[in-house]
FIKOLZA-1660 file (N, C-alpha, C; in steps of 0.1 Angstrom, whole numbers, plus 5000, padded with zeros to 4 digits):
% residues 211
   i   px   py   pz ch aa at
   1 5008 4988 5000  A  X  N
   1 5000 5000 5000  A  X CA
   1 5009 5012 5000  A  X  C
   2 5006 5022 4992  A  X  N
   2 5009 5035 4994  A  X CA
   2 5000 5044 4997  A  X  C
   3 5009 5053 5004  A  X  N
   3 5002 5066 5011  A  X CA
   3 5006 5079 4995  A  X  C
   4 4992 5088 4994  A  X  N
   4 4999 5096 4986  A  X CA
   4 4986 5110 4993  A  X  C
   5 4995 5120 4993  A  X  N
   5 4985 5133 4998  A  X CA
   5 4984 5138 4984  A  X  C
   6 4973 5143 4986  A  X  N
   6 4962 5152 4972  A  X CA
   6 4959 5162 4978  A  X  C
   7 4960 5176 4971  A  X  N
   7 4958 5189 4971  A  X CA
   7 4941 5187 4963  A  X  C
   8 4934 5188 4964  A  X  N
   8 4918 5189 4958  A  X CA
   8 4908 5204 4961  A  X  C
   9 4901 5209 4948  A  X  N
   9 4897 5223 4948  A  X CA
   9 4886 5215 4958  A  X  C
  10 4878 5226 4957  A  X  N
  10 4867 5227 4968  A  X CA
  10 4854 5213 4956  A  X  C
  11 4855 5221 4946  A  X  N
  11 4845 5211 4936  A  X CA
  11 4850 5198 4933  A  X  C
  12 4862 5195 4932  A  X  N
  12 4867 5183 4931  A  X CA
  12 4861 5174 4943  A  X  C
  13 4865 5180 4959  A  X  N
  13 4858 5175 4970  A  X CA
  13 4843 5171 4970  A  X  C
  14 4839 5180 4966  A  X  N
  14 4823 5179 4962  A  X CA
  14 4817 5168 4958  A  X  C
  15 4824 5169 4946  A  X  N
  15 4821 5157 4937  A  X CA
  15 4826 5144 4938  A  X  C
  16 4837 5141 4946  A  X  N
  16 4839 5129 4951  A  X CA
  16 4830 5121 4962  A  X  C
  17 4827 5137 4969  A  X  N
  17 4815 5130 4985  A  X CA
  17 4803 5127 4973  A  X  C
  18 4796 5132 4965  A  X  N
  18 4784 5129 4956  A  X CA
  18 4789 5114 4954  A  X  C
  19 4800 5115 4948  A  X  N
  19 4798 5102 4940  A  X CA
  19 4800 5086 4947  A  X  C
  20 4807 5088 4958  A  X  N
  20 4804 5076 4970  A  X CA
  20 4787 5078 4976  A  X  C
  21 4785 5089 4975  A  X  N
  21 4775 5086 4981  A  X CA
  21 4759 5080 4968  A  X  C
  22 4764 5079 4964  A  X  N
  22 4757 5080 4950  A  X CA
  22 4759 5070 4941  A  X  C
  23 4769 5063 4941  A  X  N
  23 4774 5053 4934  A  X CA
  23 4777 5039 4939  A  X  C
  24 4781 5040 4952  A  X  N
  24 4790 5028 4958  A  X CA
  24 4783 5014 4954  A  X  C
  25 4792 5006 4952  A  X  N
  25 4784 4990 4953  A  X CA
  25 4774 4991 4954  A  X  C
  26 4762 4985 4941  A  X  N
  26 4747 4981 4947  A  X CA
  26 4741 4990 4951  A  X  C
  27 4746 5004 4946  A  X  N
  27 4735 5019 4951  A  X CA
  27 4726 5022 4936  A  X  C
  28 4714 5023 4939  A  X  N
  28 4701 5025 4925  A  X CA
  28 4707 5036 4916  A  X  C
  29 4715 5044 4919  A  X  N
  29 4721 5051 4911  A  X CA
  29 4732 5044 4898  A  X  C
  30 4735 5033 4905  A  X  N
  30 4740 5021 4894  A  X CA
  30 4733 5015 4882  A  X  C
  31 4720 5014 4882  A  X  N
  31 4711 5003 4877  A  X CA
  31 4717 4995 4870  A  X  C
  32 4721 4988 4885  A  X  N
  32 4724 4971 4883  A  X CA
  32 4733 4968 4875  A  X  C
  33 4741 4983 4877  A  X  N
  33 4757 4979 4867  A  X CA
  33 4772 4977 4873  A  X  C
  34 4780 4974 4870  A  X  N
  34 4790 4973 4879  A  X CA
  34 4798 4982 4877  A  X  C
  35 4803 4991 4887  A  X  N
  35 4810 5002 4883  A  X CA
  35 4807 5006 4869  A  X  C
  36 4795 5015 4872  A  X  N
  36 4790 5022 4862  A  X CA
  36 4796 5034 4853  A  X  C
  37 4794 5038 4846  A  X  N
  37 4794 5054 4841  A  X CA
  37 4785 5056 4832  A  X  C
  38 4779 5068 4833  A  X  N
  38 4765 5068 4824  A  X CA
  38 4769 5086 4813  A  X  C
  39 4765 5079 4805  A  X  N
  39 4762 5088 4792  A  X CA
  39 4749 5096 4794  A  X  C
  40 4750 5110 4785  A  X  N
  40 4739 5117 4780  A  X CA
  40 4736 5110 4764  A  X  C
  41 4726 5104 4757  A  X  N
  41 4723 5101 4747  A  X CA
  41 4714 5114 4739  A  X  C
  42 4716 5118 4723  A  X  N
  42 4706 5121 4719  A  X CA
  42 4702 5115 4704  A  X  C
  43 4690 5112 4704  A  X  N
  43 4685 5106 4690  A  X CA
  43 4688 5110 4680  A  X  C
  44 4693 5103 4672  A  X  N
  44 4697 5109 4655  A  X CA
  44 4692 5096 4646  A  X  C
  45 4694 5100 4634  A  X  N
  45 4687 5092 4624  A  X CA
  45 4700 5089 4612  A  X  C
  46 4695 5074 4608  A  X  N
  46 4699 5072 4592  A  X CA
  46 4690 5070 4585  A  X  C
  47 4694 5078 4570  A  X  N
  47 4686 5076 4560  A  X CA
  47 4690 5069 4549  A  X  C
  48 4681 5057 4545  A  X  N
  48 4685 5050 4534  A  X CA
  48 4674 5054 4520  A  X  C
  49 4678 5061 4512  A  X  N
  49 4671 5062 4500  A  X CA
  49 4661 5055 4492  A  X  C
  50 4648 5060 4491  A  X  N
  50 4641 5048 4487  A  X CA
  50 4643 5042 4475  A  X  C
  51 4638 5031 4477  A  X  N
  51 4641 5019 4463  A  X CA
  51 4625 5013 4462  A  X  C
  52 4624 5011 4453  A  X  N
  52 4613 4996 4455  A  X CA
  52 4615 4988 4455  A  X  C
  53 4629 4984 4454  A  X  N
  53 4631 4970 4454  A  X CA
  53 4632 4972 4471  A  X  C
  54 4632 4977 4478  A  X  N
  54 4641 4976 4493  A  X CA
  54 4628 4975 4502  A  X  C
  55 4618 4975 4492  A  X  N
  55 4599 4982 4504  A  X CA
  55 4598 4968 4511  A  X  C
  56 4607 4957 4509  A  X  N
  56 4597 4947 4521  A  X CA
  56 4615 4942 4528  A  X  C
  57 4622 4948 4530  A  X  N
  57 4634 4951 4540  A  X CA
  57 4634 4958 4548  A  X  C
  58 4626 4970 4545  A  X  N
  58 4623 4980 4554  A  X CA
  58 4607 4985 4557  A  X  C
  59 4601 4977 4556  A  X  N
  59 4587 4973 4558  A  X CA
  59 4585 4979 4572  A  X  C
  60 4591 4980 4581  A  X  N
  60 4588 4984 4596  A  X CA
  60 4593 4996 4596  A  X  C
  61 4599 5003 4592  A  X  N
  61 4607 5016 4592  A  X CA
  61 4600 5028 4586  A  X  C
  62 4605 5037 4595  A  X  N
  62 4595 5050 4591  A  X CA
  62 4602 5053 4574  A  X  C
  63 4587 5059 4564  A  X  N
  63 4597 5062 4551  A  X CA
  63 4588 5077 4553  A  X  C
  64 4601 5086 4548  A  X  N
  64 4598 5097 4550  A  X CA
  64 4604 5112 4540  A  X  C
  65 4596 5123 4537  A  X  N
  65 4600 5130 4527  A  X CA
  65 4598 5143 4529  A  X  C
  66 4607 5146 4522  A  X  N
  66 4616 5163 4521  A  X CA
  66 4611 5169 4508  A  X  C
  67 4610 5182 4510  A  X  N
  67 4609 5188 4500  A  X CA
  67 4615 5203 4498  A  X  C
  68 4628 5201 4508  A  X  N
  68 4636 5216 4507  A  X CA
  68 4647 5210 4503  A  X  C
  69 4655 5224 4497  A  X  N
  69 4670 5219 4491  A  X CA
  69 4680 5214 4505  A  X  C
  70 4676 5222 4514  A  X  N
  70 4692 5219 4521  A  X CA
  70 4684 5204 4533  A  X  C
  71 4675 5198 4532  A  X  N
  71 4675 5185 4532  A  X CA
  71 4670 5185 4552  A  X  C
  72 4667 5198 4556  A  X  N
  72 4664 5202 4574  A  X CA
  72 4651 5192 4578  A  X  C
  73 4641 5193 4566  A  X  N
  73 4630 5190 4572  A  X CA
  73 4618 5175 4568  A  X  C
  74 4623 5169 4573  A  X  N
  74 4613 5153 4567  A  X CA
  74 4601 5154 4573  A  X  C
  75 4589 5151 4565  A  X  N
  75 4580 5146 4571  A  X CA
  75 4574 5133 4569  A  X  C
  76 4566 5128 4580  A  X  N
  76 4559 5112 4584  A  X CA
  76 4551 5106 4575  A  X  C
  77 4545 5116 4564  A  X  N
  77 4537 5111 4561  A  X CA
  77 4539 5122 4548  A  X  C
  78 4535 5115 4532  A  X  N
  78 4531 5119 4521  A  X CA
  78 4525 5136 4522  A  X  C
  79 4513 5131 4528  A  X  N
  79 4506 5143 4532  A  X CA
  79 4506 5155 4539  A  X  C
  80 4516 5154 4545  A  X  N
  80 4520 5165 4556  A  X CA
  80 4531 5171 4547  A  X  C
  81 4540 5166 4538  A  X  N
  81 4546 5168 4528  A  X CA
  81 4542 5183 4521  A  X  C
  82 4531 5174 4514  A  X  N
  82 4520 5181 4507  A  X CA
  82 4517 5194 4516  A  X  C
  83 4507 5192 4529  A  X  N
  83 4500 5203 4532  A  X CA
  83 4514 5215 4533  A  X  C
  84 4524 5207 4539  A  X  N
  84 4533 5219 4545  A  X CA
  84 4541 5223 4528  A  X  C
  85 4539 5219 4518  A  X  N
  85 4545 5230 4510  A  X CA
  85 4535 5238 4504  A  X  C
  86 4521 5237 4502  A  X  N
  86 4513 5252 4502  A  X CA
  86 4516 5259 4511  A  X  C
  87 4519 5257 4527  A  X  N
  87 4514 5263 4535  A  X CA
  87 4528 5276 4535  A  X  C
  88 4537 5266 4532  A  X  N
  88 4551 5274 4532  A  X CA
  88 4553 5282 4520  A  X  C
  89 4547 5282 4514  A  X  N
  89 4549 5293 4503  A  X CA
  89 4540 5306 4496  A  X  C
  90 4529 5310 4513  A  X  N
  90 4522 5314 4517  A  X CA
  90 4509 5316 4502  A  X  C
  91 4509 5305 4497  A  X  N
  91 4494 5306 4487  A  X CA
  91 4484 5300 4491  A  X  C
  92 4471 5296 4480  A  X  N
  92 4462 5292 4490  A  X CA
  92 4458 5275 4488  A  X  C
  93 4453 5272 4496  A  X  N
  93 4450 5256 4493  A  X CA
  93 4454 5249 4483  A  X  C
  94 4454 5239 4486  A  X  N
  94 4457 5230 4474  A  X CA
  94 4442 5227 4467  A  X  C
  95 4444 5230 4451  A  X  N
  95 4433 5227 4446  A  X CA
  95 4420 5217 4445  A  X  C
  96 4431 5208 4448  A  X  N
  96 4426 5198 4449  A  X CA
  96 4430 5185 4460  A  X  C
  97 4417 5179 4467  A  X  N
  97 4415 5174 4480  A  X CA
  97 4427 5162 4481  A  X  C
  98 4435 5168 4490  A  X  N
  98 4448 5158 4497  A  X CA
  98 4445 5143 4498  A  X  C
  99 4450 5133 4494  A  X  N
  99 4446 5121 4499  A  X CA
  99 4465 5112 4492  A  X  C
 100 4463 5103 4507  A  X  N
 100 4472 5094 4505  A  X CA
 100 4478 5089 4489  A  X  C
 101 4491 5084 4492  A  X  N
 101 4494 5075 4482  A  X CA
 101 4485 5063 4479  A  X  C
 102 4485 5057 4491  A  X  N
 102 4477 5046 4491  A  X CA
 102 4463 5045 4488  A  X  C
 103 4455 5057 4486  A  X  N
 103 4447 5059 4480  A  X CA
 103 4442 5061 4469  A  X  C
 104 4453 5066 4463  A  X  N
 104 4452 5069 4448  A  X CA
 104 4464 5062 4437  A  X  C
 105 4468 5053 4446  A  X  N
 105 4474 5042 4440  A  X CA
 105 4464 5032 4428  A  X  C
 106 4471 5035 4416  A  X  N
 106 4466 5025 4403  A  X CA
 106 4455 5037 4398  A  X  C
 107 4449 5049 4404  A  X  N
 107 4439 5054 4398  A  X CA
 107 4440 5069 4387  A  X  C
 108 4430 5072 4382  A  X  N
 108 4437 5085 4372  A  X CA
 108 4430 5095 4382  A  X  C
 109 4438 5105 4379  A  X  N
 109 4435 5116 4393  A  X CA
 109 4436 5131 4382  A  X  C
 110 4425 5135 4385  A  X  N
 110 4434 5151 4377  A  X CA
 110 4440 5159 4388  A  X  C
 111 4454 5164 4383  A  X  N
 111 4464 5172 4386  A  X CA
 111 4459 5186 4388  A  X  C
 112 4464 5191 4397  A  X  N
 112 4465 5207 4399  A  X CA
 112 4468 5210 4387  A  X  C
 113 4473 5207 4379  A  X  N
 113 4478 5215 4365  A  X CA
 113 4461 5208 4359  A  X  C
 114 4455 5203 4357  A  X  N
 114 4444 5206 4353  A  X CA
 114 4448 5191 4345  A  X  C
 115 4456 5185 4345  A  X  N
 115 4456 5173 4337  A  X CA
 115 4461 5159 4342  A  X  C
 116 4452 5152 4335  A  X  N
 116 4453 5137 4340  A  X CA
 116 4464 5127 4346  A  X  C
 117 4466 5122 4357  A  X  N
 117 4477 5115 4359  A  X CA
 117 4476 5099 4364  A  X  C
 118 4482 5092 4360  A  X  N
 118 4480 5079 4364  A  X CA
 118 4492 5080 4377  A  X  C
 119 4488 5074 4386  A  X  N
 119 4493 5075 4399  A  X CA
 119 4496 5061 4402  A  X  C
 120 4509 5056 4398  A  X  N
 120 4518 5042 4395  A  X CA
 120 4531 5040 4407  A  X  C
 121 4529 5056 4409  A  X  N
 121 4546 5053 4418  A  X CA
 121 4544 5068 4426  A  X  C
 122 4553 5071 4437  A  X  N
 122 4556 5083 4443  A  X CA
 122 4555 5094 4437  A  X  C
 123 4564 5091 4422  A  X  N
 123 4572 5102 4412  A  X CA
 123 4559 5109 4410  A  X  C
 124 4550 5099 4405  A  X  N
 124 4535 5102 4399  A  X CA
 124 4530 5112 4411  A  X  C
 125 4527 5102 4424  A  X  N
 125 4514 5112 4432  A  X CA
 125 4523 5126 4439  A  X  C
 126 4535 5126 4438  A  X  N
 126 4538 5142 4439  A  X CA
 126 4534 5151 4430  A  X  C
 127 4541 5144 4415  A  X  N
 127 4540 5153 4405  A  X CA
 127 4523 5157 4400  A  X  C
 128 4512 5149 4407  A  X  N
 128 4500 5156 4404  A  X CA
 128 4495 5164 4415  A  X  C
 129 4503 5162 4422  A  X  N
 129 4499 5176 4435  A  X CA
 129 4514 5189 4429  A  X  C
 130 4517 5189 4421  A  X  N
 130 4526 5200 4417  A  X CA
 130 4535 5202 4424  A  X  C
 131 4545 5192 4435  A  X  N
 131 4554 5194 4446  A  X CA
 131 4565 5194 4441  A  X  C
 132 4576 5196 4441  A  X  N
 132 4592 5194 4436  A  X CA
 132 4596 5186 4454  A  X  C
 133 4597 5168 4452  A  X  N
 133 4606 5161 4463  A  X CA
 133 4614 5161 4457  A  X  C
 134 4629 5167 4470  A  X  N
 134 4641 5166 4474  A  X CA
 134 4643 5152 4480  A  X  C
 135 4637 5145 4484  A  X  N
 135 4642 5134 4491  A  X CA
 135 4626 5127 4495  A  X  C
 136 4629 5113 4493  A  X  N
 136 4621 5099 4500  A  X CA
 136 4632 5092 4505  A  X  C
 137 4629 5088 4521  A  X  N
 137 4641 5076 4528  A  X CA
 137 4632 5072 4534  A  X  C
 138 4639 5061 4538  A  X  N
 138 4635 5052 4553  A  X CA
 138 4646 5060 4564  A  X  C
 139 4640 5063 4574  A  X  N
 139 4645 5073 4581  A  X CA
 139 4643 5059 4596  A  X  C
 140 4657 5057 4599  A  X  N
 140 4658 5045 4613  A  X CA
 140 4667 5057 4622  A  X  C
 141 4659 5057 4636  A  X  N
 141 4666 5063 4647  A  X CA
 141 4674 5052 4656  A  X  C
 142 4685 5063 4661  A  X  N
 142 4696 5058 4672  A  X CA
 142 4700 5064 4682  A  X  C
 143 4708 5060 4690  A  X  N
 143 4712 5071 4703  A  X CA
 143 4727 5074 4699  A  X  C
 144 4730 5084 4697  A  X  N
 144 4745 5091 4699  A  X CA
 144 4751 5090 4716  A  X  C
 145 4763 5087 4721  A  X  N
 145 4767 5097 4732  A  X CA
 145 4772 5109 4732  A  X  C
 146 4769 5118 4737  A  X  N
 146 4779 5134 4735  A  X CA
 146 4781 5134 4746  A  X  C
 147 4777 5130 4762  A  X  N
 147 4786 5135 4770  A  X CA
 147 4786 5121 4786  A  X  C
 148 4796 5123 4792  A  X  N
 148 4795 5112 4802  A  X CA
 148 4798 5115 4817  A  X  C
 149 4795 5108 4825  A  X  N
 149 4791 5114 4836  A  X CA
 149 4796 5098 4849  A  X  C
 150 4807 5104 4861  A  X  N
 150 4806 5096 4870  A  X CA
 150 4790 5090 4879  A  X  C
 151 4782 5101 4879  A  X  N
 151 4776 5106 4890  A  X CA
 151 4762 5109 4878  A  X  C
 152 4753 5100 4881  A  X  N
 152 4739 5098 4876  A  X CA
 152 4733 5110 4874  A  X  C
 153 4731 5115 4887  A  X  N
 153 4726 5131 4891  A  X CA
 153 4733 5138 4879  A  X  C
 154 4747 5140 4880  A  X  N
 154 4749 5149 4867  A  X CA
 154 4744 5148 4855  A  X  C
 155 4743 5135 4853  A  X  N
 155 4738 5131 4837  A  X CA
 155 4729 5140 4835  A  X  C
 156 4716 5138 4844  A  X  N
 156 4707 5146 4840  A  X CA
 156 4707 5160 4846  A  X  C
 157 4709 5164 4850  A  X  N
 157 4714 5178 4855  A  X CA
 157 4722 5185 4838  A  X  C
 158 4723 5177 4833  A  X  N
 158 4732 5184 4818  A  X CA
 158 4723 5182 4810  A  X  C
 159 4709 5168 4810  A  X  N
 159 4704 5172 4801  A  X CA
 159 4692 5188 4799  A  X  C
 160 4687 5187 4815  A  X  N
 160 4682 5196 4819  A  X CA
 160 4687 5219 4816  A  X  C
 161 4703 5215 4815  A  X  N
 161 4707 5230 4810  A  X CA
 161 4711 5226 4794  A  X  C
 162 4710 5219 4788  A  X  N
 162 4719 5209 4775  A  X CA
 162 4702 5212 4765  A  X  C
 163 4691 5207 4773  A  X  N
 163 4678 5201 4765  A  X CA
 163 4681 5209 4748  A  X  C
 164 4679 5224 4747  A  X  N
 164 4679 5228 4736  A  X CA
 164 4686 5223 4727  A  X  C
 165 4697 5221 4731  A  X  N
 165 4710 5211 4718  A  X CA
 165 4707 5201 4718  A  X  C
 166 4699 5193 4726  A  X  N
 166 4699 5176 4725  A  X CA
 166 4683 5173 4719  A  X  C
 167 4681 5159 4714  A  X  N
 167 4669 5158 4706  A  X CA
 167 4661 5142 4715  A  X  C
 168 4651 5143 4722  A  X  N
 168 4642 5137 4726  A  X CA
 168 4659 5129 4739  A  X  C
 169 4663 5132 4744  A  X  N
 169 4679 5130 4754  A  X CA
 169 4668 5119 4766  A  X  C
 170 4682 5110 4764  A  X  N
 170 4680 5102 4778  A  X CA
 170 4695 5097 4784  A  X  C
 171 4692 5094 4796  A  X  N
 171 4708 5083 4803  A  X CA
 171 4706 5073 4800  A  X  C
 172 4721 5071 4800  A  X  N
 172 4719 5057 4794  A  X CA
 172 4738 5049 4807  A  X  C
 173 4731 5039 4812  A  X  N
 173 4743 5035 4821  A  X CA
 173 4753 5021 4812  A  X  C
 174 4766 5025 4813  A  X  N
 174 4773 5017 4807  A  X CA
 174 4781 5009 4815  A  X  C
 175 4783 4996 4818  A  X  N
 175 4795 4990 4820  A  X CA
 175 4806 4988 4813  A  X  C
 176 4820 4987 4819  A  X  N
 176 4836 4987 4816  A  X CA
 176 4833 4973 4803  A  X  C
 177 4826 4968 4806  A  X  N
 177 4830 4959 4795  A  X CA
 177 4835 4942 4800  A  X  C
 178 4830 4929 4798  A  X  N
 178 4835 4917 4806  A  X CA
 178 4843 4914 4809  A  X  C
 179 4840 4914 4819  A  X  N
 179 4861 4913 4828  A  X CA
 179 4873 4918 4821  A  X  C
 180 4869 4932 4821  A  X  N
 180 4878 4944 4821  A  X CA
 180 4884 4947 4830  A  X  C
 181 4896 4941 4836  A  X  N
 181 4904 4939 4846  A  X CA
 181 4918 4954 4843  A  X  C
 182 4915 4956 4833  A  X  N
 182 4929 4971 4829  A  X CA
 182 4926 4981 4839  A  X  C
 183 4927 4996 4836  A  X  N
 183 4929 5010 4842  A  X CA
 183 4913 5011 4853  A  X  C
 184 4905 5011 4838  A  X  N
 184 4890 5017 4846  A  X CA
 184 4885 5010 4861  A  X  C
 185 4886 5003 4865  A  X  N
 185 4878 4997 4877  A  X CA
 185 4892 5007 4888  A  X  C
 186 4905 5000 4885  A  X  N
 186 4912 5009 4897  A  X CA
 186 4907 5023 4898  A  X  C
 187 4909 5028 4888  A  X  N
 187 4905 5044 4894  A  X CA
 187 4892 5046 4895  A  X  C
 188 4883 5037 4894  A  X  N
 188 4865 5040 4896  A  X CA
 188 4865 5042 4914  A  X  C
 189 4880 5026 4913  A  X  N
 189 4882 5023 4932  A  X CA
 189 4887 5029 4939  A  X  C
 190 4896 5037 4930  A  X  N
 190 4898 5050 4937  A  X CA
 190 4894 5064 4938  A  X  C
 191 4887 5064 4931  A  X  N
 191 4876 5076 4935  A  X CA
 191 4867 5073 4944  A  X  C
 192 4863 5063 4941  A  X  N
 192 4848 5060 4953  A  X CA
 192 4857 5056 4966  A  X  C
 193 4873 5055 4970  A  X  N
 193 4875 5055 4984  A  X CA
 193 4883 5068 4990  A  X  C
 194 4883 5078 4977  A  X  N
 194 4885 5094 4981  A  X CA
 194 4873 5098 4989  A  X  C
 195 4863 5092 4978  A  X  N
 195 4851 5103 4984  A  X CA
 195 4846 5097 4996  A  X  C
 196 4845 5083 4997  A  X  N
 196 4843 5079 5013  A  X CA
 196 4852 5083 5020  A  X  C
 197 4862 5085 5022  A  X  N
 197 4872 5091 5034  A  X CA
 197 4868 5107 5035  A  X  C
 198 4867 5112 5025  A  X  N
 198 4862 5128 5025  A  X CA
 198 4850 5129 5035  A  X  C
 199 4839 5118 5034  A  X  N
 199 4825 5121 5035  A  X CA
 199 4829 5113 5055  A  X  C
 200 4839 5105 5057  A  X  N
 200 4841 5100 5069  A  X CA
 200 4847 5114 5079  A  X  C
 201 4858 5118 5070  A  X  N
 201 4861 5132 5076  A  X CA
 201 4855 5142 5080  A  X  C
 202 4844 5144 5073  A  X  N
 202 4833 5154 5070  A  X CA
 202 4824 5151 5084  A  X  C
 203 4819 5140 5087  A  X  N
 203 4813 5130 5098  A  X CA
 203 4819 5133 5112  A  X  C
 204 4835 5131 5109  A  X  N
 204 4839 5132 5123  A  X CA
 204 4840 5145 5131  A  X  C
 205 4835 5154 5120  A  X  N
 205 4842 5169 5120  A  X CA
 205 4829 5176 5128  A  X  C
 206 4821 5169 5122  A  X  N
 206 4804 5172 5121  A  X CA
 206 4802 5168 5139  A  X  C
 207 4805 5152 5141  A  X  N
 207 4804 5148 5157  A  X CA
 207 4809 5158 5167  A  X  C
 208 4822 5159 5161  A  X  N
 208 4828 5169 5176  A  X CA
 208 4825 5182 5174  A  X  C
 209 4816 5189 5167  A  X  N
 209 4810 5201 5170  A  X CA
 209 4800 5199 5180  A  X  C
 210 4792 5186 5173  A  X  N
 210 4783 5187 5182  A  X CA
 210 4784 5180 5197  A  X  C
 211 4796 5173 5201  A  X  N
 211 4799 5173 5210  A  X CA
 211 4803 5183 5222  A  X  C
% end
């Protein structure tokens, strides 16, 4: 064993008593991980370009469409597509009554231009609502990490001043990994027996006043 003295700010102290008290073996701030450390997650997406050949691979997957150049804004549904590009280019209604792809699939429809369209594929039921799409994907979401945290409490304490930068944000608790016997556990063991000696000092300091 070695002895080694540590010079520590006031915040450093802080945060060592939080995190013994907060973390130690088998405390709910763990959930049921072993020497934990927890991430801030925020949701982001991949887009895979639609195909028809790809429609029963991605059968469960949101497909979803754009209709600006610089590619900011997807929406859920055909139709929302639609409503939000009259709405955005402050004219008036669409001439004619909105209805799904799946509706007017295989049928002849007349077009806002005043002419006939057989409505066979996507290309079709945009182009008889007079839309210019930038983009159809299958749009699958994920969790990113951007930031990590000894101490649970902080995780969310950052989502809470963070929310505006982050997108639908949750914690997420990680383990070192299977018998990851290297660096991370010693110094997890050494932190959590700083902060219990700090929080024991703190105790004794606390008795003999009130003695």
């Amino acid at each position: 064993m070695k002895k080694v003295t540590v010079e520590l700010t006031e915040k450093q102290a802080e945060f060592l008593k939080i995190f013994s008290e907060k973390q130690y073996e088998g405390a709910e701030d763990n959930v049921c991980t072993y020497k934990p450390f927890h991430t801030v997650q925020t949701k982001r997406y991949n887009y895979t370009p639609y195909s028809e050949d790809l429609t029963d691979y991605y059968d469960d997957e949101d497909l979803v469409f754009c209709t600006d150049d610089a590619y900011e804004w997807w929406y859920k549904t055909e139709v929302e597509a639609i409503e939000d590009w009259y709405d955005g280019r402050g004219e008036e209604e669409c001439p004619i009554e909105i209805k799904s792809f799946d509706d007017l699939r295989w049928k002849e429809i007349i077009g806002v231009d005043g002419e006939e369209h057989s409505i066979d594929s996507f290309e079709d039921y945009f182009k008889c609502y007079g839309v210019q799409l930038t983009g159809m994907s299958w749009r699958t979401k994920y969790y990113e990490d951007v930031a990590m945290f000894f101490i649970l409490e902080e995780a969310k304490r950052y989502i809470k001043y963070q929310r505006h930068n982050l997108v639908e944000p949750r914690t997420y608790t990680h383990s070192a990994g299977y018998a990851n016997k290297g660096d991370y556990y010693h110094f997890w063991d050494l932190l959590m027996k700083m902060g219990q000696e700090l929080n024991k000092e703190a105790q004794l300091i606390t008795s003999a006043v009130t003695l």
